[in-house]
Structure formats: structure tokens, C-alpha cells
C-alpha positions as CSV (number, residue, x, y, z in Angstrom):
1,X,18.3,-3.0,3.8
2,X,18.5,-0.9,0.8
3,X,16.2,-1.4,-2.2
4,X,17.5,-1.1,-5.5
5,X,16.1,-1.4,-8.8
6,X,12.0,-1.5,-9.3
7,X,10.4,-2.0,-5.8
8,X,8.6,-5.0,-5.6
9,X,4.6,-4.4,-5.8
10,X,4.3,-6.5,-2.5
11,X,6.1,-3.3,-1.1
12,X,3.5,-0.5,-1.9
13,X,0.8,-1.9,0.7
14,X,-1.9,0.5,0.8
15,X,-0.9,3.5,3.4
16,X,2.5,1.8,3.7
17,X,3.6,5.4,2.7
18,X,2.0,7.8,5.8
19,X,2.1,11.0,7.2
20,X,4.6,10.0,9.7
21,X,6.8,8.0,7.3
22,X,7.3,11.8,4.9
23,X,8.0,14.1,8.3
24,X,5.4,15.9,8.4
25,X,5.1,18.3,11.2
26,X,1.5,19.7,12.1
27,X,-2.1,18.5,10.9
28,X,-3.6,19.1,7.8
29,X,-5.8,21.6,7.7
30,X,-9.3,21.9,5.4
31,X,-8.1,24.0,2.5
32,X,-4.1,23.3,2.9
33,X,-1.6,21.7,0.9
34,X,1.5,19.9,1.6
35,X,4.5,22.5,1.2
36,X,8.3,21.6,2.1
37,X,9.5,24.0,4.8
38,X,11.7,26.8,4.8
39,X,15.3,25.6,5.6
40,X,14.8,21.9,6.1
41,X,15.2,19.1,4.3
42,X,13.1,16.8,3.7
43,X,10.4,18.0,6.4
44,X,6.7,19.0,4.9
45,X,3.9,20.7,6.8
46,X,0.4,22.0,6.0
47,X,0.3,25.2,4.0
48,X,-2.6,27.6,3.3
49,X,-3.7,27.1,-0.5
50,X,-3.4,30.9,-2.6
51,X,-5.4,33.5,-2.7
52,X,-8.8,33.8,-4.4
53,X,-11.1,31.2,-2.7
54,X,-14.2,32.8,-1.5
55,X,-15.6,32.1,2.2
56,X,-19.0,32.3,3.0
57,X,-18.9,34.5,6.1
58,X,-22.7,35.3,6.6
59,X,-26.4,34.7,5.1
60,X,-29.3,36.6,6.0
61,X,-32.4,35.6,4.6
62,X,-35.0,38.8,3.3
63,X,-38.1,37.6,4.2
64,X,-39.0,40.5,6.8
65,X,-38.0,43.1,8.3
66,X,-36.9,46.4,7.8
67,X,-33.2,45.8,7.6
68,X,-30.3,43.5,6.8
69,X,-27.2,43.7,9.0
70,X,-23.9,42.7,8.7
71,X,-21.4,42.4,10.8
72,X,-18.7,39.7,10.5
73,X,-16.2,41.6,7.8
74,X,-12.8,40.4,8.8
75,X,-9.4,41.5,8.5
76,X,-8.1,38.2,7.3
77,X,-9.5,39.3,3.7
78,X,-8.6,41.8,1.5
79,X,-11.7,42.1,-0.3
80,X,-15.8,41.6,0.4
81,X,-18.4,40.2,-1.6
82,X,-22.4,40.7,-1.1
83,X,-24.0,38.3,-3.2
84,X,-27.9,39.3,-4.1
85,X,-30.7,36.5,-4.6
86,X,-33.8,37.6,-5.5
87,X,-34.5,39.8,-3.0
88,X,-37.4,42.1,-2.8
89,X,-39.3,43.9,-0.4
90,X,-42.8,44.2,0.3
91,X,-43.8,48.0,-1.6
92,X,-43.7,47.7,-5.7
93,X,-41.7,50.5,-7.3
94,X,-39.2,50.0,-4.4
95,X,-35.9,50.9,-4.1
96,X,-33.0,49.4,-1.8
97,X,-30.3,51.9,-0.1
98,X,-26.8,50.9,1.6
99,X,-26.1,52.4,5.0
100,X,-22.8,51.9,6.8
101,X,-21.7,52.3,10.4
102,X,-18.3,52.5,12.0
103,X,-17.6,50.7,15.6
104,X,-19.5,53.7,17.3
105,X,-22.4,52.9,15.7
106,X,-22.4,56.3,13.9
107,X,-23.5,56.1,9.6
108,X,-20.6,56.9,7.9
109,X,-20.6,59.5,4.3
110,X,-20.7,57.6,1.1
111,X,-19.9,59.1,-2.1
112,X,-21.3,56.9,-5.0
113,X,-22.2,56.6,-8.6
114,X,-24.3,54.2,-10.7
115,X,-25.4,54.0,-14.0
116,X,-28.0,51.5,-15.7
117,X,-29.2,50.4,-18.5
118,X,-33.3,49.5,-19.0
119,X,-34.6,47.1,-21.6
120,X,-38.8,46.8,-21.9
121,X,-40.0,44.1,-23.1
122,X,-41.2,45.8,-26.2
123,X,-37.5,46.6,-27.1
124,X,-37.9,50.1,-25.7
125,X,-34.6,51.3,-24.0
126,X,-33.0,53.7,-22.0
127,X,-30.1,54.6,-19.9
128,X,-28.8,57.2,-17.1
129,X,-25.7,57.9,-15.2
130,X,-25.6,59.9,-11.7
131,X,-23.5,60.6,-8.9
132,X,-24.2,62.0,-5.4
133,X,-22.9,62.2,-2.0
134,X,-25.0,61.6,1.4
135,X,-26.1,63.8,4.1
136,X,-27.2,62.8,7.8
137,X,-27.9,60.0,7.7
138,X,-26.0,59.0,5.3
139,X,-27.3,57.0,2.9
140,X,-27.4,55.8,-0.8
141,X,-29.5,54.7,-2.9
142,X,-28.6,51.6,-5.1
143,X,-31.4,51.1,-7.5
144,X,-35.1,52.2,-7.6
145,X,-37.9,50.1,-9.3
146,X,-37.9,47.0,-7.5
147,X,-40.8,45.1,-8.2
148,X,-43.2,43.2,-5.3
149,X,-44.3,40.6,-7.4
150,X,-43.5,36.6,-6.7
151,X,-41.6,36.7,-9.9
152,X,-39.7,40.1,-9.2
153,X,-36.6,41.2,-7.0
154,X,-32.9,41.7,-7.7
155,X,-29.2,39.7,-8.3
156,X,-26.2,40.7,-8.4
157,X,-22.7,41.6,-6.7
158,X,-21.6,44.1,-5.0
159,X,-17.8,43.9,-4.1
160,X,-16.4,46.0,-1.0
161,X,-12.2,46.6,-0.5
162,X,-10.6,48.5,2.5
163,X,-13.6,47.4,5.0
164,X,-11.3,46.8,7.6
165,X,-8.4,49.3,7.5
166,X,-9.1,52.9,8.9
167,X,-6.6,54.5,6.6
168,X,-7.9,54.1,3.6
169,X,-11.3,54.6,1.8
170,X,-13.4,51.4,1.2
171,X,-14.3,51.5,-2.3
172,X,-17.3,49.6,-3.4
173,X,-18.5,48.4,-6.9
174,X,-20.5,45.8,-8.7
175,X,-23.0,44.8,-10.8
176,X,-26.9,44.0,-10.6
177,X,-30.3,43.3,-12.6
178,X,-33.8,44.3,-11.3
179,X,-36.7,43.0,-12.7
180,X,-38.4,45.9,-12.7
181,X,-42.2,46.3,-11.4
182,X,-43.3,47.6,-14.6
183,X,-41.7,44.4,-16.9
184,X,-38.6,45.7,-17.6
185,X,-35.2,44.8,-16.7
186,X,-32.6,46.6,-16.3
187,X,-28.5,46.4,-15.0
188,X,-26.9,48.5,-12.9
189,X,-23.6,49.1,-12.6
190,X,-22.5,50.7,-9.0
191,X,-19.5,52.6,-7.7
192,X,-18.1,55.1,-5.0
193,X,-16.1,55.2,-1.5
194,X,-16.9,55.5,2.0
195,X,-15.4,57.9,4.3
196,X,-12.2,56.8,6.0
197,X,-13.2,54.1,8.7
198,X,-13.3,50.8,9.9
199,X,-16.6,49.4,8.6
200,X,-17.9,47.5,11.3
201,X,-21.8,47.1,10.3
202,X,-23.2,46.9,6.2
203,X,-26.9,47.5,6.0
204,X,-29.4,46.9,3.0
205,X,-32.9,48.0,3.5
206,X,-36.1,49.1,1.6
207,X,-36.8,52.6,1.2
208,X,-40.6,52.2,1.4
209,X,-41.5,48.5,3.2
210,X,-39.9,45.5,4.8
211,X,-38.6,42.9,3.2
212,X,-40.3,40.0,1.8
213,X,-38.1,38.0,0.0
214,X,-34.8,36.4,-1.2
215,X,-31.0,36.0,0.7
216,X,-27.8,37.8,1.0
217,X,-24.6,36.3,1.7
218,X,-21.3,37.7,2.5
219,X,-17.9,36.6,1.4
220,X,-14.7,36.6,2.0
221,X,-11.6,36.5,-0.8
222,X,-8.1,36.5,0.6
């Protein structure tokens, strides 16, 4: 029968209003909302939430080793995110170099630029800006000064777009802090492209030792 005016409390029973009972058609889904569907009325299904969430994709830990790989860049996101955590390697006055490889397994040409900023702790500064492009094998060199000790290593972002589509130039940027091996500390700022590729391998290593400490973990933002 039809209920009108206020519905009796007796009525709302816990669960007494389910998934069957408001049509909706598939399973939920971790990270989905309820969204009506196109054309019908009254139906709802499980929609994918907006952009912007980040999704851990892979961690590799730098506590040896020579070099850091990774490998699971996806097309299902648009951009990808390295995130740095005190990582250092085993040589003080170190620096860390990106090397990137296309499904051949051949090191691609990177063009890049950084500039930083370095702050002793006296209050002494100073600051540099410079560009370059890579030769066989390519490589680039991030930052320089990386200090050995337990206290020492770098964090920081480094964001990567176009990884996946071979038409376009993967641009890379971000932003990270070295506690230098000489007690200063100073912030980088990175930029630059790859050549035209599908990236299908990111490497970090040491350009003197292994690595002794700290993690990496790739993300994804759709």
C-alpha cells in the first residue's frame, strides 16, 4: 500500500533500504560512487570517482645496488609521479642520473635543464642554472653533491607526462632538496623532454657507487 505523510520510524529498519531495493546494476567498486545512468530512470551503477587520485604503482627500496628500475608506467594515467625518500648512495659527493629506455631496450636522448639554489649553514648562498642534451648513452644528470652520511640523501618529486604515447615528447619536471655532503642544502628545480617514445623502463642510479639507502615510489594520477 501507499505511504503517505511522515513514514513511520518502525519503517526505516536498518538496511531495509539496499542495493537491490534502488536498481543498481553492477558491484561497487573500491574508489567508485553511485551515478544514475545515462538514459534510465531510476537505475544507478558504480561509477569511477574524478580525476586526481594518485595510485601507488611501484616501490623500490635503495638499499643496494647499482640501479633502480621501473617498469609498470601505464596508459590508464595521464601523468607520473616519482616520489624520493631519502635516498642516497654509498660514495659522498655523489650524484644521481636518469636513464630511460624504449620497449627495445635501447636509452633514449633527453634534453633537460635544472637550476638550484644552495644555502650553508653559515648563511652562505649560491645559485646556477644549466641546460644540456645527452649523448650515447644517454644520460642526465639530476643533481650532484649527495651526501653518504646516515643523516644525508635526497626528497623530492619528479613528475613525468606523455610516458606512454609515442607521439609526443614526455616532458619531465619537479622539485628536490639534497642535503649536501658538505652541510648544505640545497633545491633543485628540474626540467626537459625525452625523445619521442613509449617509455617503457625509468632508471635512477648513482654515478659513482651503489645505493645504500632510502625508497622510490611510482604513481599514477588519472
Amino acid at each position: 500500500s501507499k505511504v503517505t505523510g511522515a513514514l513511520p520510524q518502525a519503517n526505516i529498519a536498518d538496511q531495509a533500504i539496499n542495493e537491490a531495493k534502488m536498481q543498481i546494476s553492477n558491484a561497487p567498486t573500491n574508489g567508485y560512487f553511485l551515478s544514475a545512468q545515462s538514459g534510465n530512470t531510476g537505475g544507478l551503477t558504480w561509477a569511477e570517482a574524478g580525476g586526481g587520485a594518485w595510485t601507488l604503482l611501484e616501490t623500490e627500496n635503495t638499499t643496494s645496488g647499482a640501479t633502480v628500475d621501473f617498469t609498470s608506467m601505464s596508459s590508464d594515467y595521464h601523468t607520473h609521479v616519482f616520489v624520493f625518500d631519502l635516498v642516497r648512495t654509498v660514495v659522498d659527493d655523489d650524484n644521481v642520473r636518469l636513464m630511460v629506455f624504449d620497449g627495445s631496450d635501447n636509452n633514449l636522448q633527453i634534453y633537460g635543464a635544472r637550476e638550484y639554489l644552495l644555502v650553508g649553514e653559515d648563511g652562505s648562498t649560491s645559485t646556477a642554472t644549466n641546460g644540456s642534451y645527452t649523448t650515447s648513452p644517454h644520460n642526465f644528470t639530476l643533481f650532484g653533491g649527495l651526501g653518504s652520511g646516515s643523516n644525508e640523501g635526497f626528497s623530492g618529486l619528479l613528475y613525468f607526462t606523455g610516458v606512454t604515447d609515442a607521439n609526443d615528447a614526455t616532458l619531465f619536471h619537479g622539485t628536490t632538496i639534497n642535503f649536501d655532503h658538505n652541510n648544505k642544502y640545497t633545491r633543485f628545480f628540474h626540467h626537459g623532454r625525452i625523445a619521442n617514445d613509449v617509455l617503457a623502463k625509468i632508471r635512477f642510479y648513482g654515478g659513482g657507487g651503489n645505493w645504500e639507502a632510502g625508497t622510490i615510489r611510482l604513481y599514477g594520477i588519472k
